[in-house]
N, C-alpha and C positions, 0 to 999 in steps of 0.2 A: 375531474371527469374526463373521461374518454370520448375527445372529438374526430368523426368522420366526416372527410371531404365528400361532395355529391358523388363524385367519380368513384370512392372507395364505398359509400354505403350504397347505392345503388347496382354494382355487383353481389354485395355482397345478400341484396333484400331482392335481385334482380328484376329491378324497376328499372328502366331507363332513365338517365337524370332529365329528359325529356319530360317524362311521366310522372317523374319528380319536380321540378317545377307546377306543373299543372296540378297538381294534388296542391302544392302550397299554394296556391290562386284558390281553390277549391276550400281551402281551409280543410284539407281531411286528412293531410299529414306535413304539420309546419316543421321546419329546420328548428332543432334547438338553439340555434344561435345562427346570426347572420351579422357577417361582418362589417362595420358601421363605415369604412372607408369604401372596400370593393365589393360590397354585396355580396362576397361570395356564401353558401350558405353551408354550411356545419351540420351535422345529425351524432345526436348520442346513441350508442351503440343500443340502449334500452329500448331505441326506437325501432329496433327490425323485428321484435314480434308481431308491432303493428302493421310494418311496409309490408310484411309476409301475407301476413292476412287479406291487408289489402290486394295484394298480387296475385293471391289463387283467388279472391272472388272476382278479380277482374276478369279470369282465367274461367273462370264459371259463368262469363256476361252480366255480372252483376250489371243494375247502372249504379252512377257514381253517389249519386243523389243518395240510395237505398245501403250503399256499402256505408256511409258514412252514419247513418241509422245503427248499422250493423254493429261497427267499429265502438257505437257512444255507449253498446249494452253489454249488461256484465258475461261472462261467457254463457252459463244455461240458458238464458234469454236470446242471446247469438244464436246460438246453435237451432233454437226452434226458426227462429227467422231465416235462417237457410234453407232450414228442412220443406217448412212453406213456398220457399222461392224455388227451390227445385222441383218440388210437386207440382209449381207452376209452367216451370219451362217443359216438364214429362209431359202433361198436357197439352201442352201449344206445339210440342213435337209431333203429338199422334194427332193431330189438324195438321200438319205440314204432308205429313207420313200419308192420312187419308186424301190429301190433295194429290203428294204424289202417284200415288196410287191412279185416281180418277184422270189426273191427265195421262198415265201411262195409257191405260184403256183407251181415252179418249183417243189417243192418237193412235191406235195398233188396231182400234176395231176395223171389221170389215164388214163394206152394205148387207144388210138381210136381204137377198133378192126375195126370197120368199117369203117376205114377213109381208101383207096383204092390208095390215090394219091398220085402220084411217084415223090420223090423232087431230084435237085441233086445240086450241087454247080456251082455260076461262077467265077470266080476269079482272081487276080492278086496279083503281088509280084514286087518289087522292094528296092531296100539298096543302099544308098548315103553315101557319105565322110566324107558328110558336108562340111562346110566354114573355117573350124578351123584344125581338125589331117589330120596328113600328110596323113594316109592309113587308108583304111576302114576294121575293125573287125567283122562287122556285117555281118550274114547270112541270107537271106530270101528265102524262097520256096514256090512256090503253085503250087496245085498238083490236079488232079479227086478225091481223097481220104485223103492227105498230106498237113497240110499248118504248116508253121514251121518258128520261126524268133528265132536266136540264138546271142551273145553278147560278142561278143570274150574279155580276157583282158591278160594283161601279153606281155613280150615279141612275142611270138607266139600265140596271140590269135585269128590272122584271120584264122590259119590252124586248129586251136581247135574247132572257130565255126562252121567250114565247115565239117569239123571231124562229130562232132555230129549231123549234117542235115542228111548227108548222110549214116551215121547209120540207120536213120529215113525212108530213101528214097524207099525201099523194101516194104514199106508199102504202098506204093503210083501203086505198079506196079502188085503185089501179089492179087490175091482174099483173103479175110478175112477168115481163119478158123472159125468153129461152135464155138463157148464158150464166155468166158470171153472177151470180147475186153479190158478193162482195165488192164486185167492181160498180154494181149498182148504188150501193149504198155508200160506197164512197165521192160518185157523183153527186147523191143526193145531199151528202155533208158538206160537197163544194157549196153547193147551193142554199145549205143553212149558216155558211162562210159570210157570203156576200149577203145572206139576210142581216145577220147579226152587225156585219160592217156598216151596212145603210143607217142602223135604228144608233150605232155611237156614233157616224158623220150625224147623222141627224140632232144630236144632240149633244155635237158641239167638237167634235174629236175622238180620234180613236180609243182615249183613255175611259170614254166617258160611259163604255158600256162592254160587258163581256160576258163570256156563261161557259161552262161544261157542258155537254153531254156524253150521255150514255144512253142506244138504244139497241135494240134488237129489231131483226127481220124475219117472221115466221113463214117460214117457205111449205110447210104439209110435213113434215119431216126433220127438219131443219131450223134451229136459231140461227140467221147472222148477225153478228154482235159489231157495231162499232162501240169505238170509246175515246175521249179526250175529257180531259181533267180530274177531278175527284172526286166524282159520283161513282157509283159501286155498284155492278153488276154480282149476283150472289146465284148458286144452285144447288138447295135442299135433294139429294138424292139419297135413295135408301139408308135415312137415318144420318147421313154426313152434311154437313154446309163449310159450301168450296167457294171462296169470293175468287172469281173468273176475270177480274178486271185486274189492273195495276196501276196503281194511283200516278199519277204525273203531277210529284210535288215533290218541292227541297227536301225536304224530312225523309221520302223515301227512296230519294235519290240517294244520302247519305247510309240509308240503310243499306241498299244493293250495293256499297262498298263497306262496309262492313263499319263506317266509323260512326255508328248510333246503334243504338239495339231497339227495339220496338217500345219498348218501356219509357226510353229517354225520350224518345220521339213525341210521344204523348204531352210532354209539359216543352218542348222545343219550340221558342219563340215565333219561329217563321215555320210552323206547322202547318198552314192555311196559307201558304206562298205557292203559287203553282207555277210550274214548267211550260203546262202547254194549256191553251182554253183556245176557244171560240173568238173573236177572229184569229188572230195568231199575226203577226209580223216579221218574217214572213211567215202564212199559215203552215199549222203545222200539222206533222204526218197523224192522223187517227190511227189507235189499234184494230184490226180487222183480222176476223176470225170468224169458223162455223161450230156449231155446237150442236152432234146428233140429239135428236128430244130423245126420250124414254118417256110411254105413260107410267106417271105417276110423279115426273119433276115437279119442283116447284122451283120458280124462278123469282126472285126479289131485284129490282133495280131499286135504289138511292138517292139521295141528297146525303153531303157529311151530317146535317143535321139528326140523321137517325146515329149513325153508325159511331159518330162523336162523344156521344152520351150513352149509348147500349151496347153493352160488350155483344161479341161476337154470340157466345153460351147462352146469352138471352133471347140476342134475333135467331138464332136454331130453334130453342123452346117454341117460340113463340108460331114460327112457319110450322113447327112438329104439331102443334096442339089445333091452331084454329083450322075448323070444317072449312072454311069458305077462303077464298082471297081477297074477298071485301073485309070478312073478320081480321082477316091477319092484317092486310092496311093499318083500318083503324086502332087495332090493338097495341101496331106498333108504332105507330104517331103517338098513342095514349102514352106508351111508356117513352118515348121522348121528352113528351112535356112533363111526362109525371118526374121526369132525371133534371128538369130545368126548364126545362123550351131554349137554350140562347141561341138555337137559328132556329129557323126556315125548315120544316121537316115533309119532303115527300118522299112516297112510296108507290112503286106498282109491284102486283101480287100477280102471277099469269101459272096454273096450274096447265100441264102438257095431261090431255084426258084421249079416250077410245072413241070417235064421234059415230055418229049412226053409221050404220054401212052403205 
């Protein structure tokens, strides 16, 4: 038999012997022989129809997990499982595509001076247990002005999410001073900082309590949106659903450098490890943004607990279909638990409407 050194089959199946190692860890493409003194590892030549394969579906984003699926089926069976996983990515492209799209808008529109009509919000909120943890850490709020979903974790984390809503809640009751709304709302998140730091000293250390948030500011016109951790800002417009947040966690840190694909992300260990939360040491920078309304938005904020268990295609239907924002709440906490319950599931629903004149 015809033995190839890593260095000679790896040109020649153009894998990196890097890549070649890690596949053999992986068990999805072992050396035919490995040398018992220096480990060095050998590949027979019959093995580069496999390496090939493997390398243009890496080349197509497979994950590694699914190539290796791929790799165990006879070819006609391969070949529909491709055809399925590109059908898949064609799809998650034209959600990238309509994203693109909406933040192009977003950022190139110019004010209506003349647009005269008075919008105002209607809304609901609701936070479930789920089917699984004993207590719910989840805060939700909706509010004429306020909508707010927080994610408690730690020993005291249901007092740390509620800490930081009602940090938030002044804003809901207050007239809006002239100026900066984002610079407002960033104050105000200092100040659901130090709430949340009080309720973990108070309970023992700073380990002992933390939370996300994510809310919005309705200004007559205008969302301002903060955000920190991995609760999920979302916006149903004309038929499209655009998540307007960006997660601040390991897993999509890795994504934004390209060494995970969204798919892998999903069964990745430290998926639910976050970058940034409530209080923060030292605290850390919130996302801030404004988002023109349009009558007829709808607007979804989160907990992972919905967006965990229900694909994206589902919580669309689901905003597309129900009359009410109380229906869509509850319809979509329904279908969390009805996926498992294993968190804590809230929701607020806030439809942008035409109010009296």
């Amino acid at each position: 038999m015809e033995w190839l050194t890593i260095g000679a089959f790896a040109k020649a199946s153009r894998l990196s012997p890097k890549a070649l190692r890690l596949y053999d860890e992986l068990d999805l493409l072992r050396p035919a022989r490995v040398d018992p003194d220096t480990g060095y590892r050998y590949y027979a030549v019959e093995q580069l129809e496999r390496a090939r394969l493997v390398a243009w579906l890496r080349r197509l984003g497979m994950p590694l997990a699914r190539i290796r699926e791929v790799c165990a089926l006879l070819p006609p069976a391969a070949a529909k499982e491709i055809r399925a996983y590109w059908a898949q990515v064609e799809a998650d492209t034209a959600v990238r595509r309509d994203l693109a799209a909406f933040l192009v808008s977003q950022l190139t529109a110019q004010p209506r001076k003349d647009d005269t009509t008075m919008l105002e919000l209607r809304y609901s909120a609701h936070s479930d247990r789920g089917r699984v943890r004993p207590g719910n850490q989840d805060t939700a709020y909706a509010g004429s002005r306020l909508l707010a979903v927080a994610d408690g974790f730690g020993p005291a984390g249901a007092p740390a999410s509620s800490a930081a809503v009602e940090a938030l809640r002044f804003l809901d009751t207050e007239e809006l001073p002239a100026g900066d709304v984002l610079n407002l709302l960033e104050e105000a998140v200092r100040g659901a900082t130090e709430a949340v730091r009080d309720v973990a000293n108070g309970a023992g250390g700073p380990d002992e309590a933390g939370t996300t948030l994510t809310a919005v500011l309705w200004t007559g016109s205008r969302l301002a949106l903060v955000h920190i951790g991995d609760s999920r800002a979302y916006l149903l417009r004309d038929g499209g659903l655009f998540r307007i947040t960006h997660d601040h966690t390991v897993v999509q840190s890795l994504i934004d450098e390209g060494r995970l694909t969204p798919e892998e992300a999903t069964a990745h260990p430290q998926r639910a490890l976050l970058l940034k939360a409530l209080p923060g040491e030292p605290p850390a920078a919130p996302d801030l943004r404004l988002h023109d309304a349009h009558p007829g938005d709808r607007y979804l904020l989160c907990s992972d607990g919905l967006y965990g268990v229900v694909p994206d295609a589902r919580i669309r239907t689901v905003l597309t279909d129900a009359g009410t924002p109380d229906e869509a709440v509850l319809t979509l906490i329904a279908e969390a638990n009805g996926a498992g319950g294993p968190d804590n599931v809230s929701c607020v629903v806030a439809d942008v409407v035409e109010g009296a004149a």
